[in-house]
N, C-alpha and C positions, 0 to 999 in steps of 0.2 A: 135184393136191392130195394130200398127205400123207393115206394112209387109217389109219383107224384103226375101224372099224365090227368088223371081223374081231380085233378084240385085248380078251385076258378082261380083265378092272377089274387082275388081279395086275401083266399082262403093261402093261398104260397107265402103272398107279402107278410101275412098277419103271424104263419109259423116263422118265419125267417127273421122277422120282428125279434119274435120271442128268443130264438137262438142267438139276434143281434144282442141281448140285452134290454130289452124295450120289456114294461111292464104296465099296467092300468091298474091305478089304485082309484076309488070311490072315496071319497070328502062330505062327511057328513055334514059337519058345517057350515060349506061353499056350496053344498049339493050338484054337485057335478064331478065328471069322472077325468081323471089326466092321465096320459098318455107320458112315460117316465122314461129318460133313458138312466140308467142309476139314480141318484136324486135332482135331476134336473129336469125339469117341465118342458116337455117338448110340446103340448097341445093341451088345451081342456075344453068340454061339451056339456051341458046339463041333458043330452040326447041320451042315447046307450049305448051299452059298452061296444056293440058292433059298430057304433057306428063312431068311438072313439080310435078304432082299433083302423078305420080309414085314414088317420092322420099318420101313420108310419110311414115310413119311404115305401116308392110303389118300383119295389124291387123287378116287376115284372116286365114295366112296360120306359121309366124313364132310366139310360144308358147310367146316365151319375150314379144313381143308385144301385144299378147291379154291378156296377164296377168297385161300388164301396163293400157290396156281400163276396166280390168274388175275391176283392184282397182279404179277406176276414177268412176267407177256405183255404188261398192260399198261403198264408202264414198259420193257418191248422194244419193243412196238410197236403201240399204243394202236389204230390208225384195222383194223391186219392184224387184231387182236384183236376188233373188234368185227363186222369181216367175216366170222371167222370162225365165231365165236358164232353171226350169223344165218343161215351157210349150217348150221350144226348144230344149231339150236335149229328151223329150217323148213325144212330139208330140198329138197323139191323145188318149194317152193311158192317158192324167190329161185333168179333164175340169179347164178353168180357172177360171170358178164359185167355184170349188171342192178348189183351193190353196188360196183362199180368206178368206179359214174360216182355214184355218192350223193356226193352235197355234205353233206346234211340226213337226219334221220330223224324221226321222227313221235314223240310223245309215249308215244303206244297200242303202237309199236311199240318204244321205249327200257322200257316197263314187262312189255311179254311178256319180253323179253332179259332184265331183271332178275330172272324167276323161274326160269331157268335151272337144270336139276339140278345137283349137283357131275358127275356124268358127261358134261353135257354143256361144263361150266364146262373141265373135263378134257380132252377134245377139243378144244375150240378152242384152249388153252391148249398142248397138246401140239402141235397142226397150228401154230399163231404160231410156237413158241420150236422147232420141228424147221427150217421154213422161213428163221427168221433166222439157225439155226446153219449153216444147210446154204447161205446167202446170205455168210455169213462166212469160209466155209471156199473158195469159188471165187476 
């Protein structure tokens, strides 16, 4: 599994960014760096590129934004998304061999998922959409 426990909120946002479609192109002319989501200007800095790379949505910690990463996993891929959720939201208490063979989920247990922090929303959403790229790309 894709880890992600060891990456600061900056360092999730900024991969998840990238997975969003969000790119930073350099402007020799204007000398400053933009922040792109396709070709539309989301931000620009004459600072650096890290510190362009702060204007993305902070998928980590405001709820709008991991709610926009976690419809983007779930229309990739609904059933990986919600596996992933519950190995991130409980930790050691689901094995991931155990949610492999779920048909069904419990009520009690669709309503913990739902209160899900943006951080955690974040994670699984970054673990989905790393695995389906990295599924796409073999």
């Amino acid at each position: 599994m894709t880890q992600v426990k060891d990456k600061t909120d900056q360092q999730l946002n900024r991969a998840l960014a990238e997975l969003m479609g969000y790119t930073v192109e350099w402007s020799k002319t204007q000398e400053r760096w933009s922040l792109m989501i396709g070709r539309k200007i989301r931000a620009t800095s004459s600072g650096t590129e890290d510190l362009i790379w702060t204007y993305a949505p902070d998928y980590c910690t405001d709820p709008a934004a991991s709610l926009e990463v976690q419809a983007k996993a779930i229309e990739v891929d609904a059933k990986m998304y919600v596996w992933n959720l519950s190995i991130v939201k409980w930790k050691d208490a689901v094995e991931p061999e155990e949610i492999d063979g779920w048909e069904s989920i419990n009520l009690e247990d669709i309503g913990d998922l739902l209160t899900a922090s943006p951080r955690e929303r974040a994670e699984a959403a970054y673990i989905t959409l790393s695995q389906v790229e990295e599924g796409s790309r073999k």
